[in-house]
Backbone as a printed PyTorch tensor [residue, N CA C, xyz], in Angstrom:
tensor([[[ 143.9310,  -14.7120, -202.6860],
         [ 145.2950,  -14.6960, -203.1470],
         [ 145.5010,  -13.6000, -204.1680]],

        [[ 144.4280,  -13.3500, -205.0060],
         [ 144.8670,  -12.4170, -205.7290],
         [ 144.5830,  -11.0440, -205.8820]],

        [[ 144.0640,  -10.9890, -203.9150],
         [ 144.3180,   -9.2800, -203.6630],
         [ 145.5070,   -9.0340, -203.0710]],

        [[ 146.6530,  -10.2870, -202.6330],
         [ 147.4840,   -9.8350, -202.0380],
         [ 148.5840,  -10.0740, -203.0930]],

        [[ 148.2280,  -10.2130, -204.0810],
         [ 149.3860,   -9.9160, -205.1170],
         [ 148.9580,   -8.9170, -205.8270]],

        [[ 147.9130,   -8.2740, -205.8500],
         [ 147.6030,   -6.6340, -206.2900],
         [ 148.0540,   -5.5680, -205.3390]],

        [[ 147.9260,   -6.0710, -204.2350],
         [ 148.1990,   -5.2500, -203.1050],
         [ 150.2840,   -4.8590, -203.3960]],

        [[ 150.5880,   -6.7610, -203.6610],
         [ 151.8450,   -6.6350, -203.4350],
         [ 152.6560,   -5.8160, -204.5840]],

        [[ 151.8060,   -5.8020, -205.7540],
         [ 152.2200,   -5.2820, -206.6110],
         [ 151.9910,   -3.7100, -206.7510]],

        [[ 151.0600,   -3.2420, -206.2960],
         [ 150.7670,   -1.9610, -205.4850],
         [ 151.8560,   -1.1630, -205.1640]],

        [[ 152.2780,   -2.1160, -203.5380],
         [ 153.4840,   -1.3200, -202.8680],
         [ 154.8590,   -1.7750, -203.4610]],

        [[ 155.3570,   -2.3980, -204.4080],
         [ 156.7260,   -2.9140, -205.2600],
         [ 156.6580,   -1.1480, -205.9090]],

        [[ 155.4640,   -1.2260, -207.0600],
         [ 155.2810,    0.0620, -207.9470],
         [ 155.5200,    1.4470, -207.2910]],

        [[ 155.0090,    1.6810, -206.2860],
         [ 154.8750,    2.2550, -204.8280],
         [ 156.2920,    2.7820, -205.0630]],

        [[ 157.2640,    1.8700, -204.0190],
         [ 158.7170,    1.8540, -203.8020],
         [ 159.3250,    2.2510, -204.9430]],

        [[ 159.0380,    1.7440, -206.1770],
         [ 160.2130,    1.3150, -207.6410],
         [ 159.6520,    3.5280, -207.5500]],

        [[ 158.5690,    3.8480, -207.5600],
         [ 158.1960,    5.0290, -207.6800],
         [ 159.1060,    6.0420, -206.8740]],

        [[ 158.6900,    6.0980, -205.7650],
         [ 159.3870,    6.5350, -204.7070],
         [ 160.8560,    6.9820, -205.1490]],

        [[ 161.8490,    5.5690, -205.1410],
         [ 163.2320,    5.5780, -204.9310],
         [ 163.7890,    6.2210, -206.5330]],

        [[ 162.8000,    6.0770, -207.2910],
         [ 163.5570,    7.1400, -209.4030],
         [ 163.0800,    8.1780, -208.6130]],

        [[ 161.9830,    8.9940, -208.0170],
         [ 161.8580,   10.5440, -208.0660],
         [ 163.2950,   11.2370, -207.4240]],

        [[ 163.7640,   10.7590, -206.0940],
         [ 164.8930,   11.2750, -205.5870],
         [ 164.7700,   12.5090, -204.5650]],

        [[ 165.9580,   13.3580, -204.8640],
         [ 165.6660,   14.5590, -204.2930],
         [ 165.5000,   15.8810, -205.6740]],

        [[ 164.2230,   16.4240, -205.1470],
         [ 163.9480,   17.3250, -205.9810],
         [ 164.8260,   18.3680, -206.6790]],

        [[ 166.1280,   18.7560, -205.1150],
         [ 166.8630,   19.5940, -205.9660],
         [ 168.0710,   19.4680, -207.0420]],

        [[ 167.7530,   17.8940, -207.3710],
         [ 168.7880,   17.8950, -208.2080],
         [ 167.9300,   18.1160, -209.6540]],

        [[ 169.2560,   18.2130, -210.2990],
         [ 168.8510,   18.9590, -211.6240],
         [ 168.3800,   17.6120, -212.5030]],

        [[ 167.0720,   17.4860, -212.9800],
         [ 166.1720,   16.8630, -213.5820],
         [ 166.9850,   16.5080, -215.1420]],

        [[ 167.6400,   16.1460, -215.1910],
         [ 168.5610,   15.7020, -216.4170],
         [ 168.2250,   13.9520, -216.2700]],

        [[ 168.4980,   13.3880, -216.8940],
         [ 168.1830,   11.9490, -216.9190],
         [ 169.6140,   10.9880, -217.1370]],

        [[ 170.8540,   11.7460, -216.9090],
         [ 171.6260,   11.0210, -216.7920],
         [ 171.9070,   10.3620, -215.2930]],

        [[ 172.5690,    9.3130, -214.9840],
         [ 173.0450,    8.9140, -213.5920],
         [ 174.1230,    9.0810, -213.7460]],

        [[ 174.6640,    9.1380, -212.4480],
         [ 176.0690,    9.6140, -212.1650],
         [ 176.3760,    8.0170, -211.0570]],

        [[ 177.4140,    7.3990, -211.9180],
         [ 177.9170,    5.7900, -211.0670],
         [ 179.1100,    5.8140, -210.5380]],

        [[ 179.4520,    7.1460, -210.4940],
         [ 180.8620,    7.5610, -209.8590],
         [ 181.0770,    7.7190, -208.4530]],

        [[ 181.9730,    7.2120, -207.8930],
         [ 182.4980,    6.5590, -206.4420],
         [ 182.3500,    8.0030, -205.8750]],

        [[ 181.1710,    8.4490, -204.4000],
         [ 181.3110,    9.3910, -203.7860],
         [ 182.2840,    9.2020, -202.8180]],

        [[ 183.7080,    9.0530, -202.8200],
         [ 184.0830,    9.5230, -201.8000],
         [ 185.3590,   10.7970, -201.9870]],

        [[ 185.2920,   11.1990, -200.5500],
         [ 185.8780,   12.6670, -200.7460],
         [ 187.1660,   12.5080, -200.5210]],

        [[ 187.9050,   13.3560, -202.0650],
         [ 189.3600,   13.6650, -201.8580],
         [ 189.5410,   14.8060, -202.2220]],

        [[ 190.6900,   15.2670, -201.3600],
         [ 191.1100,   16.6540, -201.7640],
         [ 191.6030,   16.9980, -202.6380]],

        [[ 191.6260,   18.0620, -203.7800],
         [ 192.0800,   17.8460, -205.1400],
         [ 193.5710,   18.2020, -205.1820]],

        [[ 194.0950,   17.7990, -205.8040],
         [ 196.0390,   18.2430, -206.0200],
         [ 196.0640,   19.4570, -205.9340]],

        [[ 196.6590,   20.0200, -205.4840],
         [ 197.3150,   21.2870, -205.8490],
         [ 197.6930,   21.6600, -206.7970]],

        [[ 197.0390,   22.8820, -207.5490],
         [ 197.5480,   23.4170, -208.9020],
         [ 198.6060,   24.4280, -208.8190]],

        [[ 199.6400,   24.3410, -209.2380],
         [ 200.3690,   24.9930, -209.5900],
         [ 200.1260,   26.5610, -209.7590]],

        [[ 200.8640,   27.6260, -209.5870],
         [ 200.7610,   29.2700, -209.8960],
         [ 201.0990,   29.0560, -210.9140]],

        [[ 200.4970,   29.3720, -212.5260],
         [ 201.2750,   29.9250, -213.6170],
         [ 202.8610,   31.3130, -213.5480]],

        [[ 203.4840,   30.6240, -213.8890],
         [ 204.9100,   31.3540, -213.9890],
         [ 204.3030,   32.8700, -213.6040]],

        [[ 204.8660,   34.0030, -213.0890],
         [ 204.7780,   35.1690, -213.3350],
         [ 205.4410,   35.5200, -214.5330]],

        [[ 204.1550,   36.1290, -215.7300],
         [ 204.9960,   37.1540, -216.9760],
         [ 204.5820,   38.1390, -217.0970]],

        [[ 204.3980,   39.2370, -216.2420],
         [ 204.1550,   40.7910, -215.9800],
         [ 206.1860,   40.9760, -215.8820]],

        [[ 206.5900,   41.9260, -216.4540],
         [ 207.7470,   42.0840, -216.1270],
         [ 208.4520,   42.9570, -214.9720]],

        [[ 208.9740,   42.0590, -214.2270],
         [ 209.8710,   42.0720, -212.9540],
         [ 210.5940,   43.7760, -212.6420]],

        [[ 210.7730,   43.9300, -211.2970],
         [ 211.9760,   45.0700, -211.5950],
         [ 212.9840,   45.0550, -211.6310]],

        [[ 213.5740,   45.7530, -211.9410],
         [ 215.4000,   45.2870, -211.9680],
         [ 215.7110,   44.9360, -210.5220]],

        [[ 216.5300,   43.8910, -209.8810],
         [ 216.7580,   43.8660, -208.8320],
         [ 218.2660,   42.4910, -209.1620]],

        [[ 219.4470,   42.6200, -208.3410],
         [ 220.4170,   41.8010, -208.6720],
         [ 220.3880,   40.8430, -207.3460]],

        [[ 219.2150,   41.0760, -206.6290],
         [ 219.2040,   39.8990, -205.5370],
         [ 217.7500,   39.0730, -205.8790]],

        [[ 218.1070,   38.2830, -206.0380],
         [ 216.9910,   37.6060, -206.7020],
         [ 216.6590,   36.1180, -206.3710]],

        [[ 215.3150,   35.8210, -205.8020],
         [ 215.0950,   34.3410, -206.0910],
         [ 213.7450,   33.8420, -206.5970]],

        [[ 214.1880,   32.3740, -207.1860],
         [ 213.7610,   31.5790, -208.0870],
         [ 213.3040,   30.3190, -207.1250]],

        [[ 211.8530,   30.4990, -207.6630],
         [ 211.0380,   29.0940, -206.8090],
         [ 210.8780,   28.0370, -207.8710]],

        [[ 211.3920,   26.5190, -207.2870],
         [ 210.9740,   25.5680, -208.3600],
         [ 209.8300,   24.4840, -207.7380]],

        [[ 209.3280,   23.7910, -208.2440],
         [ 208.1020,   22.7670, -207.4520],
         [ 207.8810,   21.5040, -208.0870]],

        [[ 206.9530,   20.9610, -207.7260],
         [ 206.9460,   19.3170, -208.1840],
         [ 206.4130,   19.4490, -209.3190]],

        [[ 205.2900,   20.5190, -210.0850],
         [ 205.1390,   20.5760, -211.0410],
         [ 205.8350,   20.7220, -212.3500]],

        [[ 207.4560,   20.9930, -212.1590],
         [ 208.3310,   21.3760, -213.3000],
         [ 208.2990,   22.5180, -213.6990]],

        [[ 208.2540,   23.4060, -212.7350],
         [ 208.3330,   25.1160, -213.1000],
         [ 208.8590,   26.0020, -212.3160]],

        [[ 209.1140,   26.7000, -212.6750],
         [ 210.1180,   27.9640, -212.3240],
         [ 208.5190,   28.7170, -212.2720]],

        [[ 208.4420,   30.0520, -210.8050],
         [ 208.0600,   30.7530, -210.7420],
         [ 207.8120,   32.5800, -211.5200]],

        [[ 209.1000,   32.4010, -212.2180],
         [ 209.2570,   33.6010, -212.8500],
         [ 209.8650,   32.8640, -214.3600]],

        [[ 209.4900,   33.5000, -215.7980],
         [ 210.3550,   33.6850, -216.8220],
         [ 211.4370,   34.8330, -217.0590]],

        [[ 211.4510,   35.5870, -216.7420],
         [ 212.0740,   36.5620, -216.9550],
         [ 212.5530,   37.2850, -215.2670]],

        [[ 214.1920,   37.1850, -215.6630],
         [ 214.6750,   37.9460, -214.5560],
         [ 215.3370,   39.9010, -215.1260]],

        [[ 215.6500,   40.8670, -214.5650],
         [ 215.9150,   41.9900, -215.2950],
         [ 217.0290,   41.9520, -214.2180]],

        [[ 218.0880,   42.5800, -214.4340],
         [ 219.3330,   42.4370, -213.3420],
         [ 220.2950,   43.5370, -213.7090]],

        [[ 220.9940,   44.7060, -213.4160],
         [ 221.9090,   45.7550, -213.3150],
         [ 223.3420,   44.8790, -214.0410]],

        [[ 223.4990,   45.3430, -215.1920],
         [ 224.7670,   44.9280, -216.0000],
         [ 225.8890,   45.2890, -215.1970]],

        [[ 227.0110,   44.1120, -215.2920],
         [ 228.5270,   44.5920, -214.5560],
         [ 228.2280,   44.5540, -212.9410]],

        [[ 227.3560,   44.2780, -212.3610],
         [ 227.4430,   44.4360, -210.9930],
         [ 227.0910,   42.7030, -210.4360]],

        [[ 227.4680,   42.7450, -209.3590],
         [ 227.3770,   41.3310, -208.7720],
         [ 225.4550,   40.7570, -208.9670]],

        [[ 225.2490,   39.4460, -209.5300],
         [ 224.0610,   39.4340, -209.0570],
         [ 224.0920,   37.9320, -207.8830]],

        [[ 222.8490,   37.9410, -206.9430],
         [ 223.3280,   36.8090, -206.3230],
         [ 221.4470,   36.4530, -206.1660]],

        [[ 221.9940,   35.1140, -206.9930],
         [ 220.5300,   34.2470, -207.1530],
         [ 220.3350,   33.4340, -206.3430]],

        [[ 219.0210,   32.7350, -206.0310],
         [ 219.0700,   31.8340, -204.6090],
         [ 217.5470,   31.1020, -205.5860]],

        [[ 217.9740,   29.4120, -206.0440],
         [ 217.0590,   28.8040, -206.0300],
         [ 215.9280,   27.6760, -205.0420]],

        [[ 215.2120,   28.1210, -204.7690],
         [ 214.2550,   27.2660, -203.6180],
         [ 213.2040,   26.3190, -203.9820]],

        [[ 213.6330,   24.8330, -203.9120],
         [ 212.7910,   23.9310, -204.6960],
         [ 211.4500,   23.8320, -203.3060]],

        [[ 210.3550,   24.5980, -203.9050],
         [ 209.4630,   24.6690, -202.9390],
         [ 208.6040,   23.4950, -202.8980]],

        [[ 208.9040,   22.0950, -203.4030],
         [ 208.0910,   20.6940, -203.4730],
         [ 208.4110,   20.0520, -202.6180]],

        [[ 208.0180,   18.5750, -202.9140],
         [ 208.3560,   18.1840, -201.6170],
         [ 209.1140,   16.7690, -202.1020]],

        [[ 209.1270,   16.5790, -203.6720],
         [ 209.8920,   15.7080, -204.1700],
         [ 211.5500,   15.2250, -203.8360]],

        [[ 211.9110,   14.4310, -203.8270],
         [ 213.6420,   14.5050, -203.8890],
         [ 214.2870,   14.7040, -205.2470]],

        [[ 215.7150,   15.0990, -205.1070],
         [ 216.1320,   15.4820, -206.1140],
         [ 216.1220,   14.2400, -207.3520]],

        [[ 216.3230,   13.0610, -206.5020],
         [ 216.3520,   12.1750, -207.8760],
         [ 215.5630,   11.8930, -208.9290]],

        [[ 213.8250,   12.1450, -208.0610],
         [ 212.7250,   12.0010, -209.2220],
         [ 212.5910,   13.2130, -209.2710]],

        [[ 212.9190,   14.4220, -208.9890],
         [ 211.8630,   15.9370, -209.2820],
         [ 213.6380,   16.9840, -208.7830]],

        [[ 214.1990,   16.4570, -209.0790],
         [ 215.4840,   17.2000, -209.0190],
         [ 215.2580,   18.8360, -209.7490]],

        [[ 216.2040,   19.3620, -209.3680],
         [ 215.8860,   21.1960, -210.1910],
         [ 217.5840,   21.8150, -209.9690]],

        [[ 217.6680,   22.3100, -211.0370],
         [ 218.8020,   23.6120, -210.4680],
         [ 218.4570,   24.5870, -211.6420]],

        [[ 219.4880,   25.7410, -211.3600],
         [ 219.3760,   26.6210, -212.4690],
         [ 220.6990,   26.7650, -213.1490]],

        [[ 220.6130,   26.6460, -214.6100],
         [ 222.1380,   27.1080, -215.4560],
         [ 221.9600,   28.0320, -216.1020]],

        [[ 222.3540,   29.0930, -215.8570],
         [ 222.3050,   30.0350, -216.6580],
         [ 223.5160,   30.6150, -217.8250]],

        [[ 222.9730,   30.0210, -218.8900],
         [ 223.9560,   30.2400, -220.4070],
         [ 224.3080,   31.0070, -220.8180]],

        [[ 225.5810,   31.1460, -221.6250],
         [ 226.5040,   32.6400, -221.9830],
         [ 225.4620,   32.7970, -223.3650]],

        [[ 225.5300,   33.7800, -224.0970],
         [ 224.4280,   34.1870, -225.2850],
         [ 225.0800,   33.0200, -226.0240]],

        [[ 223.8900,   33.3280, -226.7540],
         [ 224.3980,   32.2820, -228.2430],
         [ 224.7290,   30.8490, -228.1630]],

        [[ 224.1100,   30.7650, -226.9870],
         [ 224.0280,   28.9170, -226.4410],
         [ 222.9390,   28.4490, -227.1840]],

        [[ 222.9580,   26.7960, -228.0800],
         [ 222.0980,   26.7610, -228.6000],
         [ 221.3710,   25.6860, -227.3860]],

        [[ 220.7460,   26.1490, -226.6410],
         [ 219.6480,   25.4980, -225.6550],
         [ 219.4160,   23.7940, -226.0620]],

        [[ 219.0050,   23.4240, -226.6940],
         [ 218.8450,   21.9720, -227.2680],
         [ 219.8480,   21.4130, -227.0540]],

        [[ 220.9460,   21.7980, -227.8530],
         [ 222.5830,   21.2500, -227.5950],
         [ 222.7410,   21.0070, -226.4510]],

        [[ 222.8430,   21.9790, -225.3470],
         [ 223.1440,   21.9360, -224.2120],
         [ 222.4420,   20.9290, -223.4180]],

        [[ 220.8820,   21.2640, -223.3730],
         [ 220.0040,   20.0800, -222.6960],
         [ 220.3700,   18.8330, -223.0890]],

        [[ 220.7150,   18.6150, -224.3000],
         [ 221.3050,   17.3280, -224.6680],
         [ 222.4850,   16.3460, -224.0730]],

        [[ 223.4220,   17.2170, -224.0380],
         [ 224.7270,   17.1140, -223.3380],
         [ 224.5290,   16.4640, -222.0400]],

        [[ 223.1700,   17.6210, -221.3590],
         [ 223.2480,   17.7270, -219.9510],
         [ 222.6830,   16.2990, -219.7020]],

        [[ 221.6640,   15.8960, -220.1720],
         [ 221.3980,   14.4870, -219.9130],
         [ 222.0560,   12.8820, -219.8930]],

        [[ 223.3090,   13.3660, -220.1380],
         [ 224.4760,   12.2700, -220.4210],
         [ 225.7190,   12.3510, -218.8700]],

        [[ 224.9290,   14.0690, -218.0870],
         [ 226.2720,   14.1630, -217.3450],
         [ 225.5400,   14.1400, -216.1650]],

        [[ 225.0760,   12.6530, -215.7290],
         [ 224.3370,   12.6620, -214.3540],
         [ 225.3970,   12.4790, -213.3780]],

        [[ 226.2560,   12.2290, -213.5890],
         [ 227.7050,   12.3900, -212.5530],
         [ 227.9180,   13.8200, -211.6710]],

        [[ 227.8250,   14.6200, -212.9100],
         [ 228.2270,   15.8630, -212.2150],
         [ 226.6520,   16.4580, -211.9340]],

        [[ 225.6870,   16.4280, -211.6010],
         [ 224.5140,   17.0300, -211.3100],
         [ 224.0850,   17.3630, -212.7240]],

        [[ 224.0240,   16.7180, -213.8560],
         [ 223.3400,   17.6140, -215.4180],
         [ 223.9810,   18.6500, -216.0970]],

        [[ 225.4070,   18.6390, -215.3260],
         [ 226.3240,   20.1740, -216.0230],
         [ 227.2720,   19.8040, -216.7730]],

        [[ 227.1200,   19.4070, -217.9940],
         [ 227.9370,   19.1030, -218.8970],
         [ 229.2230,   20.4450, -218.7490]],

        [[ 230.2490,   19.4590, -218.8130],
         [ 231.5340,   20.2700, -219.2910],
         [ 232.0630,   20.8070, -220.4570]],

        [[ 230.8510,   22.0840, -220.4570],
         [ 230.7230,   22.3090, -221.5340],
         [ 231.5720,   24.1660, -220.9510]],

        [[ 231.5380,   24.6390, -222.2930],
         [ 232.1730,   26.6010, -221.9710],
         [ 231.0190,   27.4120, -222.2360]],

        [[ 229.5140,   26.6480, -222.3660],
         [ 228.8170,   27.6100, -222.1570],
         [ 228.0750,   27.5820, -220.3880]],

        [[ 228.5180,   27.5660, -219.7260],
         [ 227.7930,   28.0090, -218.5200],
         [ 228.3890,   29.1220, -217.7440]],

        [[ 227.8680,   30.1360, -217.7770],
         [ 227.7070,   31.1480, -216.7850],
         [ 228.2860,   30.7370, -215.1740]],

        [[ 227.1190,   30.6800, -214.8550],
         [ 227.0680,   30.0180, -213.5280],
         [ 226.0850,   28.6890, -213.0660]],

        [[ 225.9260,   28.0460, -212.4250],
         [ 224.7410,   27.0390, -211.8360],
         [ 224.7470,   26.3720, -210.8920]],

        [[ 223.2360,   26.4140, -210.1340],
         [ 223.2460,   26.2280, -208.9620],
         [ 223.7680,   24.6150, -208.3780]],

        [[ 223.3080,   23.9670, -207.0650],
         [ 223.8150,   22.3310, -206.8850],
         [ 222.0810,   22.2720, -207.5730]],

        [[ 222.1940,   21.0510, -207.5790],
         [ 220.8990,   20.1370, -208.3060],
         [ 220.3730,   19.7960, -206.6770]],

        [[ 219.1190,   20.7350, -206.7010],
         [ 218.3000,   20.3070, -205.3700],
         [ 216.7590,   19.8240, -205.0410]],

        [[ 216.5650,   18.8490, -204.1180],
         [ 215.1210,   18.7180, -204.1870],
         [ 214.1850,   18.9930, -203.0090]],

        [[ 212.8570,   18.9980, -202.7100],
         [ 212.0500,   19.7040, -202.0160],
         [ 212.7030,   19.8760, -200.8060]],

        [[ 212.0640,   21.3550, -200.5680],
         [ 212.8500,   21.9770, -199.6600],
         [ 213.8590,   22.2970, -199.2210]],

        [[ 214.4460,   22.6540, -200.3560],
         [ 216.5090,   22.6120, -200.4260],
         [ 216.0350,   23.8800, -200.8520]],

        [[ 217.5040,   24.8850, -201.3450],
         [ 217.7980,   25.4450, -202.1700],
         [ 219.4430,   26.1490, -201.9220]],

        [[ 219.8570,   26.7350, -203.4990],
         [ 220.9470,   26.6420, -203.2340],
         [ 221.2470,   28.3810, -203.8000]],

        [[ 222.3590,   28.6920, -203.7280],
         [ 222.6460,   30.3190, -203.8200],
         [ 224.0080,   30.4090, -204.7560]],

        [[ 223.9580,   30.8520, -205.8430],
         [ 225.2150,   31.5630, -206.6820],
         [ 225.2330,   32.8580, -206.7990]],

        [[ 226.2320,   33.3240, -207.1670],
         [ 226.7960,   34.7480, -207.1370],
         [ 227.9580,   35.0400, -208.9080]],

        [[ 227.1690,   35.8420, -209.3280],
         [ 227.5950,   35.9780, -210.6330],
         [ 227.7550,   37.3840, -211.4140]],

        [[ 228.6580,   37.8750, -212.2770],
         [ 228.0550,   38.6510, -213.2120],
         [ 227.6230,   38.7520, -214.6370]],

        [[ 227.0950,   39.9180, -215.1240],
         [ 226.5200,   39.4170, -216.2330],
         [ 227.1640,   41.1280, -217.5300]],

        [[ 227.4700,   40.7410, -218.7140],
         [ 227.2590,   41.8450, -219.5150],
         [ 226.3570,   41.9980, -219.6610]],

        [[ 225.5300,   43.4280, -220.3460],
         [ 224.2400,   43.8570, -221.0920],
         [ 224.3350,   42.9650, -221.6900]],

        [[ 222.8410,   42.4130, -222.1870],
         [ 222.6620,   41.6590, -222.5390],
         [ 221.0970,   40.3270, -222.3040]],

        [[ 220.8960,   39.1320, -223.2590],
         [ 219.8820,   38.5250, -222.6430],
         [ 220.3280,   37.1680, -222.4800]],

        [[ 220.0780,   36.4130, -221.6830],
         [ 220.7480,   34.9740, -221.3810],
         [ 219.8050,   34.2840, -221.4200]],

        [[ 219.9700,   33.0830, -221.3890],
         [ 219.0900,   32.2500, -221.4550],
         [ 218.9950,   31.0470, -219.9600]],

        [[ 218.5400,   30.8740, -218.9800],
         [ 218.2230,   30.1590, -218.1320],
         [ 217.1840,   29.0950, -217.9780]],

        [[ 217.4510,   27.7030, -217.3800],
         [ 217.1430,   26.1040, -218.0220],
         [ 217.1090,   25.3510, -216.4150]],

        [[ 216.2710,   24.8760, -216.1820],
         [ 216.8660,   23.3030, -215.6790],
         [ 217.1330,   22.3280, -216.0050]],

        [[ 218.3070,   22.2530, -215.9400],
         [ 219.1840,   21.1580, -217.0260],
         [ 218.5960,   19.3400, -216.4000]],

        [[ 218.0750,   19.0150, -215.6040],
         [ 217.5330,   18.0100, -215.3810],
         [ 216.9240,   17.2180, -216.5190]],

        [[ 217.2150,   15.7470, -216.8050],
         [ 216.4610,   15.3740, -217.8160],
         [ 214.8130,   15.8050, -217.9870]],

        [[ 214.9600,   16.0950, -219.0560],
         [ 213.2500,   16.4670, -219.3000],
         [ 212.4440,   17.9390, -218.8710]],

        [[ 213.5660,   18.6120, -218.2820],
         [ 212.8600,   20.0200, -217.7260],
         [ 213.3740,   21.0480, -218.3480]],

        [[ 213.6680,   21.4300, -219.0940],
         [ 213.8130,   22.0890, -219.7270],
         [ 213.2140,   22.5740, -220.6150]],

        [[ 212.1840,   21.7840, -221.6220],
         [ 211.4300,   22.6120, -222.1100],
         [ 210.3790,   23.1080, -221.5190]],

        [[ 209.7850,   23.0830, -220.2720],
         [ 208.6830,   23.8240, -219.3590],
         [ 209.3120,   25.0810, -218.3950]],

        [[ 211.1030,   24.1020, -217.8450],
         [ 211.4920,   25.1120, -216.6830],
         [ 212.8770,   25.4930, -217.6880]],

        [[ 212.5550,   27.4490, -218.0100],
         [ 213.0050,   28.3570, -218.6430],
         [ 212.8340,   29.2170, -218.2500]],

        [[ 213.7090,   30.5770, -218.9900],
         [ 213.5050,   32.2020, -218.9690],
         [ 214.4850,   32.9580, -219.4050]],

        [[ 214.4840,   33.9650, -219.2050],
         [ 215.5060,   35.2680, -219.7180],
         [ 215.7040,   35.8220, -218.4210]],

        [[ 217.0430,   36.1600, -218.2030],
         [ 218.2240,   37.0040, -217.9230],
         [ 218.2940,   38.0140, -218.4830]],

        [[ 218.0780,   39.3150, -218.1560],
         [ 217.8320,   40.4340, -218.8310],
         [ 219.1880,   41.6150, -218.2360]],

        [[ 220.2370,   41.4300, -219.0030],
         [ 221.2120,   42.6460, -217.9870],
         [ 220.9080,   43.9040, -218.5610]],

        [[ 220.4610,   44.9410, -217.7520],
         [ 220.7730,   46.4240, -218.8430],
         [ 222.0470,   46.9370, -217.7420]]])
């Protein structure tokens, strides 16, 4: 009896041996890893905004996405001449949870104020009836987009998605020379 509990204790030690060495090529660190292998594909990260500056061009469009961003900060656009913007919510959200448009403000708008306003005027799409707006697009969601036609003095403007809460990420400048 008590070679076959040397024996048995033998091949237990054996096994318990065996199954800690592993595979050699992992990296000999002594932590374990108890984290669930199974495979998912990771989210999609977002493009950081483009801020290399743009060329002047008065036909212009603006990509928005589920992440809460505008593709470009800065637009440059020919003063006094027509410009015609076209926003394209490239997500796949609806407008109600991940909604987007663009307002673009006469100078000297104090931005805060306005976003403020805008969050009280879900009736009209976020466009408070206010005398600072320029122009702005409909409030659209993935895979929409919508097109205005505007002009601008020299000058720098300020552009927002007036949607609750997007505004301080989705921004930029309007640049007329």
């Amino acid at each position: 009896m008590k070679k076959i509990f040397n024996i048995g204790t033998l091949a237990l030690c054996t096994g318990l041996f065996i199954a800690s060495c592993g595979n050699s090529d992992q990296n000999s660190s002594s932590t374990v890893d108890h984290s669930n292998h199974t495979t998912e594909t990771p989210a999609e990260t977002a493009p950081a905004p483009e801020t290399s500056t743009p060329a002047t061009s008065n036909s212009v469009t603006v990509e928005s996405n589920d992440q809460m961003q505008f593709n470009v900060n800065e637009i440059k656009v020919k003063a006094a001449e027509p410009v015609s913007l076209t926003l394209k919510h490239v997500g796949k959200m609806g407008k109600e949870v991940m909604g987007h448009n663009l307002v673009v403000l006469k100078q000297g708008t104090d931005v805060a104020k306005f976003t403020e306003a805008a969050m009280k005027a879900q009736d009209t799409e976020y466009i408070p009836g206010t005398a600072d707006v320029i122009a702005h697009t409909k409030l659209i969601g993935g895979g929409e987009e919508s097109k205005i036609d505007f002009k601008l003095e020299p000058g720098t403007y300020d552009f927002i998605c007036s949607f609750p809460g997007h505004s301080s990420l989705m921004k930029g400048k309007i640049i007329a020379e």
